[in-house]
C-alpha positions in Angstrom: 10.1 -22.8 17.2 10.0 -19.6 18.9 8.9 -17.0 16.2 11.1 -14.4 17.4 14.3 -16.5 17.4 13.3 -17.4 13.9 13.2 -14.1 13.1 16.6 -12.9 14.8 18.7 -15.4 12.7 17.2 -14.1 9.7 18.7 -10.6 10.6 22.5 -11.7 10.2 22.9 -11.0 6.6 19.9 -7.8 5.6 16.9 -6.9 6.3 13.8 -8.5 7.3 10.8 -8.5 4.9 7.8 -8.6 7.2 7.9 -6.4 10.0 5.9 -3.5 10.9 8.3 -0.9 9.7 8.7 -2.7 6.3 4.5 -3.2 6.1 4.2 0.5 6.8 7.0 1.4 3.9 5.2 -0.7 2.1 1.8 1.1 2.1 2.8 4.2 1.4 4.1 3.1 -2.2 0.9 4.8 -3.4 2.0 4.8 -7.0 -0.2 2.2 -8.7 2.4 1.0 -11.4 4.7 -0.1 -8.5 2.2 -1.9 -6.4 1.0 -3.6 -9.8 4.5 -5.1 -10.4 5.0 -6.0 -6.6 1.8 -8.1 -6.5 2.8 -9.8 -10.1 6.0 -10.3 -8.5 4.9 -11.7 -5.6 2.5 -14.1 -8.0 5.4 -15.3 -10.2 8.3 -15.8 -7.9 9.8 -18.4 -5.7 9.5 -17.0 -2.4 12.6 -16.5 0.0 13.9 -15.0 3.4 15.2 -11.3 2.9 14.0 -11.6 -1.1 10.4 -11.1 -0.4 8.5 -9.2 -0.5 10.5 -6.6 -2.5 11.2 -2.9 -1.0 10.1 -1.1 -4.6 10.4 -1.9 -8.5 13.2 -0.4 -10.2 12.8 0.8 -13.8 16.2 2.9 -14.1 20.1 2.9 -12.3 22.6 5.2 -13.7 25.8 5.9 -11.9 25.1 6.0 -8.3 21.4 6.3 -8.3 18.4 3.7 -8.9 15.3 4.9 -10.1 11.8 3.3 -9.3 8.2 2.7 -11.3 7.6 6.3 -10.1 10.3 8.3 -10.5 12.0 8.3 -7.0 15.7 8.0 -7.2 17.9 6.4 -4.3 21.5 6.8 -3.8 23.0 3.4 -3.9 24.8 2.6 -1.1 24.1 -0.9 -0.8 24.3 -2.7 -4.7 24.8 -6.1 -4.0 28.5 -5.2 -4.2 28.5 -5.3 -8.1 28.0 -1.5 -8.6 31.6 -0.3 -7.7 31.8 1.8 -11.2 27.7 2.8 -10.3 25.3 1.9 -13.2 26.2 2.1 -16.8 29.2 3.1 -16.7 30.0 4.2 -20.7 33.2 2.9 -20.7 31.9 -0.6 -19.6 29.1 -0.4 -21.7 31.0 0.7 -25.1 33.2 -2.7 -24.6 30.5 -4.9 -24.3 28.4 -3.7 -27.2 31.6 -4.0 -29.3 32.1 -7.7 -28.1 28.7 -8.9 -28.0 28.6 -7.5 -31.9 32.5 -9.4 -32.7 31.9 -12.2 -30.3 29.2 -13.1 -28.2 30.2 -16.7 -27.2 33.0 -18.8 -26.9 32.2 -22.8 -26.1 33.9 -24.7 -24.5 37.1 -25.9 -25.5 38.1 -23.1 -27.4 39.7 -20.0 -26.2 39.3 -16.3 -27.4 41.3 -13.0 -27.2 39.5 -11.2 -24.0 39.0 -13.9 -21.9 43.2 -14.3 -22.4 43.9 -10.8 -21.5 41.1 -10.2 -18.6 43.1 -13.2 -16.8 46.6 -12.1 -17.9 45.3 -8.4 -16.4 43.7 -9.9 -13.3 47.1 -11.7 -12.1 48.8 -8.7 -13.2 46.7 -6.4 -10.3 47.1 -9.5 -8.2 51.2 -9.4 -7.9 52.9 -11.7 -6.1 52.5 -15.6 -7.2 49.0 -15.3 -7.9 49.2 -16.0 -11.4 46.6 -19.2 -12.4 43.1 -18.0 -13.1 40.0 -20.2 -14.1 36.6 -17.9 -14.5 32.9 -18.7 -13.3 29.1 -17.3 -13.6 29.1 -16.3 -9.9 31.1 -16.0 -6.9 29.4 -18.9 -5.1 30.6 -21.4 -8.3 34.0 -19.7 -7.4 33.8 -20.9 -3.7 33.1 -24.3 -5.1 35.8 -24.4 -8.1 38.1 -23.3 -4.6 36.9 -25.9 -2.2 37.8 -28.6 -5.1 41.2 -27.3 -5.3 41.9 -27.6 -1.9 41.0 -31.1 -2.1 43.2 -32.0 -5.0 45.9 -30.1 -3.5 46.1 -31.4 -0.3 44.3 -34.6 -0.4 42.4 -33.4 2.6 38.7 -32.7 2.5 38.0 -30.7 5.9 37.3 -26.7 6.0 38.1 -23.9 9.0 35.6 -21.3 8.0 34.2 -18.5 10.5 30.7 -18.6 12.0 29.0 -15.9 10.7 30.3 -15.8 7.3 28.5 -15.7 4.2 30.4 -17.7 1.2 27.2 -18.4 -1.2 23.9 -20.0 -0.9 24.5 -23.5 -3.2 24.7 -26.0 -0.8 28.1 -26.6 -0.6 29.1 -22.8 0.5 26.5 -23.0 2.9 28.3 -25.9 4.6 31.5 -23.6 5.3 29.4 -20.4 5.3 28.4 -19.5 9.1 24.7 -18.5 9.0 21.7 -20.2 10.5 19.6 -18.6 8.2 21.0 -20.7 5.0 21.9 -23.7 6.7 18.8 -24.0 8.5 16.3 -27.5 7.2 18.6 -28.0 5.1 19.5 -31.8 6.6 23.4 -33.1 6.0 25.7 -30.6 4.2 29.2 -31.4 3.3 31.4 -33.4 5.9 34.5 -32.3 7.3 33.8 -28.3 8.0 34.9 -26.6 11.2 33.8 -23.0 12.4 36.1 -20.9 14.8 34.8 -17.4 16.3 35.8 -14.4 13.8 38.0 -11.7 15.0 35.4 -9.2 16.1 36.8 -6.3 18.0 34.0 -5.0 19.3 31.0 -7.4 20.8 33.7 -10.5 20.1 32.7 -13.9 21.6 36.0 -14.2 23.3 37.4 -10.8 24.0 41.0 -9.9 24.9 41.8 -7.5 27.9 44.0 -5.2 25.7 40.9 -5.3 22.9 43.3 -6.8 20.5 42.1 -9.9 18.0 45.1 -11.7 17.3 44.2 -14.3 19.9 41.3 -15.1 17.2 43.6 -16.7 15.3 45.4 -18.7 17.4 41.7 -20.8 17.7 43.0 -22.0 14.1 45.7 -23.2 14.8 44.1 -25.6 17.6 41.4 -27.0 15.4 43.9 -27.4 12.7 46.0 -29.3 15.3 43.2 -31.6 17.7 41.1 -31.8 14.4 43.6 -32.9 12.1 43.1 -33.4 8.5 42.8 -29.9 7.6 42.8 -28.8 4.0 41.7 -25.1 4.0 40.7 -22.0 5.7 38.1 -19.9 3.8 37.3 -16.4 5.0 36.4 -13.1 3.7 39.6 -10.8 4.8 37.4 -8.1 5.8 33.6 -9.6 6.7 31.1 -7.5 4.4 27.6 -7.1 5.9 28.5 -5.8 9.3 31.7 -4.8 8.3 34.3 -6.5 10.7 37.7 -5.3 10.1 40.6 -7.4 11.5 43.9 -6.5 12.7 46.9 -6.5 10.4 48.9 -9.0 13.2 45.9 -11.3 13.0 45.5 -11.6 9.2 49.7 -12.1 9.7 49.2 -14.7 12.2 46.7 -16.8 10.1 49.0 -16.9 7.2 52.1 -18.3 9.2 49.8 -21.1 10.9 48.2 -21.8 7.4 51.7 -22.2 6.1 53.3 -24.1 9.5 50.6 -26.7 9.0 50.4 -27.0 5.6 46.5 -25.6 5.3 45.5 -23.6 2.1 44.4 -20.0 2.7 41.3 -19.1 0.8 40.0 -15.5 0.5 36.8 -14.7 -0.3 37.1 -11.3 -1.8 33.7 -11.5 -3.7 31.7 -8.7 -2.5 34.9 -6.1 -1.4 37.4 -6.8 -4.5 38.3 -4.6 -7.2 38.8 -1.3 -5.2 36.6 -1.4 -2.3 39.3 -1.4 0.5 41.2 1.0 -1.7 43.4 -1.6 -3.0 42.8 -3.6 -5.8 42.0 -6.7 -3.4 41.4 -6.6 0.7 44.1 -8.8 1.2 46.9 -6.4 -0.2 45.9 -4.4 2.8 47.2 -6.6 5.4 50.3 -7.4 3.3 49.2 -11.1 3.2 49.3 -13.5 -0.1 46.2 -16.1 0.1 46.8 -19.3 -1.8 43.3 -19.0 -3.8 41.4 -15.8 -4.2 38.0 -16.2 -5.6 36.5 -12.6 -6.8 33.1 -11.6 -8.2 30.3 -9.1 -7.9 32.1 -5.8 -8.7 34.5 -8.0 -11.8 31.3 -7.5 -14.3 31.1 -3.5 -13.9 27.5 -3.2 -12.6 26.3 -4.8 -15.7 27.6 -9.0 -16.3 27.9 -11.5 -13.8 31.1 -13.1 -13.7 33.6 -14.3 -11.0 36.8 -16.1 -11.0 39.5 -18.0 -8.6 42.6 -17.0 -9.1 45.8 -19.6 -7.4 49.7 -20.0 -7.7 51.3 -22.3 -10.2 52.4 -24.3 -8.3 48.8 -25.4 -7.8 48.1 -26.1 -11.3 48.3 -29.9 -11.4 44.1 -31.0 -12.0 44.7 -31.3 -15.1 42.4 -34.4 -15.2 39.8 -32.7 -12.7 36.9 -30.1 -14.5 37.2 -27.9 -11.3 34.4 -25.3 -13.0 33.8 -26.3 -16.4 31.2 -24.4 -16.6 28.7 -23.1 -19.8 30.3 -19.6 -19.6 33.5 -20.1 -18.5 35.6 -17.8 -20.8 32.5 -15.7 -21.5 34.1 -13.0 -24.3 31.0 -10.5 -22.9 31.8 -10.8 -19.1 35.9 -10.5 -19.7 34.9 -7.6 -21.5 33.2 -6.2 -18.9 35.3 -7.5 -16.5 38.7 -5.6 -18.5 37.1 -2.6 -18.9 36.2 -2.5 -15.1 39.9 -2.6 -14.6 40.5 0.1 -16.8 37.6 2.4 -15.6 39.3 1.9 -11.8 42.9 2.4 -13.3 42.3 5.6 -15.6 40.2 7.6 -12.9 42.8 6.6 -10.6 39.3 4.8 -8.1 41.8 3.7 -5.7 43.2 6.5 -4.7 40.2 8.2 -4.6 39.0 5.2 -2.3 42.0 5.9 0.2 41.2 9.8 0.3 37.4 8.9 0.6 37.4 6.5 3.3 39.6 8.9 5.4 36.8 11.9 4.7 34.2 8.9 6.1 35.7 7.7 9.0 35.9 11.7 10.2 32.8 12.5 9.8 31.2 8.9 11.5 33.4 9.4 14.3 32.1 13.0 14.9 28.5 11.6 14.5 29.4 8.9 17.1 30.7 11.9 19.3 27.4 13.4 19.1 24.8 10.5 19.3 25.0 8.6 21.9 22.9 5.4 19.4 25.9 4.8 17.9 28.2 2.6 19.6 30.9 1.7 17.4 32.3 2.6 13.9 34.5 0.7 11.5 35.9 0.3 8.3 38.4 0.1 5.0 38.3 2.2 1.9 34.1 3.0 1.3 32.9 -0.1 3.4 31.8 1.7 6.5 29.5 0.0 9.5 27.8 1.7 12.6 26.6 -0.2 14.5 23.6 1.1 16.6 23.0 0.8 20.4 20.4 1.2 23.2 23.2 1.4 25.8 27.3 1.5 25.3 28.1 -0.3 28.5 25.7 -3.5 27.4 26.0 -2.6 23.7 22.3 -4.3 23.5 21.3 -4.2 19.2 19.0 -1.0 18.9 17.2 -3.1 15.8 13.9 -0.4 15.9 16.2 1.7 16.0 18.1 0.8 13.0 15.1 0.0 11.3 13.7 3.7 11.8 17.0 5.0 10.3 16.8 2.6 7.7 12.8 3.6 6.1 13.5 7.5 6.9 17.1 7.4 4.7 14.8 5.1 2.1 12.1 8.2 2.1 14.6 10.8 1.5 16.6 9.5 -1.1 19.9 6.9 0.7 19.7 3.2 0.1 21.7 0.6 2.3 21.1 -2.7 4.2 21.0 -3.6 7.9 23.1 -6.4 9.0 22.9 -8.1 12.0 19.3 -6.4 12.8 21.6 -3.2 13.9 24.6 -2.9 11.8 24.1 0.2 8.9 26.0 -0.9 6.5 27.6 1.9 3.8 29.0 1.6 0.6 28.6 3.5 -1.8 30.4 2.9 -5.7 33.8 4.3 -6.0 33.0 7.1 -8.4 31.1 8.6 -5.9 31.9 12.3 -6.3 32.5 14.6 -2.8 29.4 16.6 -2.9 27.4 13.4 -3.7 28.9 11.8 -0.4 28.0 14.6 2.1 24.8 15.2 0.7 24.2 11.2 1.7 25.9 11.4 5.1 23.7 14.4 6.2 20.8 12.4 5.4 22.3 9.3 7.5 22.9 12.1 10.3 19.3 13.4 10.1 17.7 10.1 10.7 20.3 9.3 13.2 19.4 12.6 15.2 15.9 12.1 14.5 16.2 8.6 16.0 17.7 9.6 18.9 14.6 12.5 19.7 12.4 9.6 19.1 13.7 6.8 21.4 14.8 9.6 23.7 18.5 9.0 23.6 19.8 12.2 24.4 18.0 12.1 27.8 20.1 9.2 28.4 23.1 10.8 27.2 22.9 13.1 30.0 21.5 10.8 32.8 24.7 8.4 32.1 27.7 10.3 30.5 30.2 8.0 31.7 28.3 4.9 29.8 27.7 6.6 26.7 30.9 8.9 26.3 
């Protein structure tokens, strides 16, 4: 296989490991207690696209900055999506200390005081008829506990899901997820799943004349019908990496055909749940209800893995189905964590915050965009931003050395993210995130974004072709 088309379907979800601009970062981490660890990491671990090598070796994260082996700190604006509170938030930390030091763990087949209120809290912030909750180590164990359900529920086994999504990496969220990159050598996944385009505004697959996206949705509702035997759609509500932000009418749309046909709607709110779009979950945002919601990442506070799936009542007849049972199912230390992440978000009043910050954002990319003519498009909800970066605006051709450059010069000076997509910046930064914090970050973005465009020459371009690039 061609090496560079290996390569390109490796940049859908982050970064690439082994280019030139990543060997060159590389060798200038001069410090020799970080190149140590790297090489006995490199010795010890499994390797793995976009794992390895690593960028740098962490010894410290508090609130919204890690720290490396020699004493460099990065604004987080990446996290895996678990760091909406930052690192260490006290608050978070206090409650787990107290529980580990009550009780550390609860086996199976008992229950305990936490884990009761975490879920009687979570479909409290949920509303509506979400109101069943079973709990899980990780989101992708979520996905699965979901996909089961649907089964049971409907007695049909066959999946819509979006190409380009990410859902997990066990093999059975690979089979609805929509990525080359974790599907590929893997042989036969699970039967029965069908992929339909994602509603992507701005380079979509099938785009409409007025540049709306319901029409996306109406591609469900003809697998649904020619396919038959539909049990579920899965999607995230808003997609994470590159930051594809659907309509309102189209996230309306899907749930009437989801209902008309009888389908489940599950929403994968694992990485952008508990505050990131400013509301509690994405979905509140487009005034929709899924039938499952599986959440993760962000639950444990920056500090304990833990997920969960949360359905309606009316769903809760598996009673002699183990949909998780898992070792850590009502795990006393991750509800902790998991309550006391509510509690940070509702005391310091996050989600408002979230709402005035993402407004603050989007004003200040859209002036960059004004300015540089390597940006061709901006979007996003609450403090999930994307720009994605162009060589032209008429071809919208991916500008990945591009991105790359703006990628290792923010790394240098201080602003961690991820590329998606090979072009895509990706930005999100935790929620308690204070103002001067965030503009000291975006005029670091804008720096490298200028600098970029000196280097590849872009402003020459802006004045050769105005009417492409403004």
């Amino acid at each position: 296989m061609d090496k560079a088309l290996v390569t390109d379907h490796l940049r859908s979800e982050g970064d690439i490991n082994t280019t030139r601009a990543r060997q060159d970062w590389a060798s200038r981490l001069k410090h020799s207690g970080t190149q140590t660890l790297l090489q006995r990491d490199c010795d010890v671990f499994l390797h793995q696209a976009m794992s390895t090598p690593c960028l740098d070796a962490l010894q410290a994260a508090q609130g919204i900055y890690l720290e490396d082996t020699a004493g460099k700190r990065y604004m987080d604006f990446h996290g895996n999506n678990v760091h909406q509170l930052g690192y260490g938030h006290p608050h978070v930390i206090k409650r787990v200390q107290d529980q580990i030091a009550q009780l550390p763990f609860s086996p199976r087949r008992f229950t305990n005081q936490i884990a009761v209120e975490c879920a009687e809290k979570l479909t409290e912030i949920c509303g509506g008829e979400l109101n069943r909750v079973l709990f899980a180590p990780g989101g992708t164990s979520a996905i699965g506990m979901a996909l089961k359900l649907a089964r049971h529920v409907t007695g049909n086994y066959k999946v819509v899901s979006l190409w380009d999504s990410f859902h997990g990496a066990s093999l059975d969220s690979i089979s609805v997820g929509g990525e080359a990159c974790f599907r590929q050598g893997m042989g036969p996944l699970m039967a029965g799943v069908e992929r339909i385009p994602p509603a992507v505004s701005y380079r979509g697959a099938l785009p409409s004349p007025d540049g709306g996206d319901v029409h996306y949705a109406d591609y469900l509702e003809y697998v649904i019908e020619k396919e038959g035997g539909i049990g579920a759609f899965i999607a995230e509500t808003v997609r994470n990496t590159d930051v594809q932000v659907p309509s309102k009418a189209y996230w309306q749309r899907v749930r009437e055909i989801c209902d008309k046909h009888s389908v489940l709607l599950i929403i994968d709110d694992i990485p952008n749940g508990m505050g990131r779009s400013g509301e509690w979950f994405t979905h509140q945002a487009y005034d929709i209800e899924p039938d499952i919601l599986c959440i993760g990442k962000g639950l444990g506070g920056g500090l304990v893995p833990i997920a969960a799936m949360i359905t309606k009542d009316k769903y809760n007849t598996a009673t002699q189905i183990s949909m998780g049972h898992y070792t850590h199912e009502k795990s006393p230390i991750g509800c902790a964590a998991a309550l006391a992440t509510i509690e940070v978000i509702e005391q310091e009043k996050l989600l408002e915050k979230t709402r005035n910050d993402s407004e603050f954002i989007h004003t200040t990319l859209l002036a960059m965009k004004e300015k540089y003519p390597v940006i061709g498009d901006v979007r996003g909800i609450g403090l999930l931003w994307g720009i994605e970066l162009v060589k032209d605006r008429m071809t919208k051709q991916r500008a990945i050395d591009e991105a790359e450059a703006v990628l290792y010069q923010c790394l240098n000076h201080g602003l961690s993210f991820k590329v998606s997509q090979g072009n895509v910046i990706q930005l999100s930064p935790p929620l308690i995130i204070n103002r001067q914090q965030l503009i000291h970050a975006l005029a670091i973005f804008e720096q490298a974004i200028a600098d970029v465009c000196d280097q590849y020459h872009y402003c020459n371009k802006e004045n050769e072709h105005d009417s492409a690039t403004l």
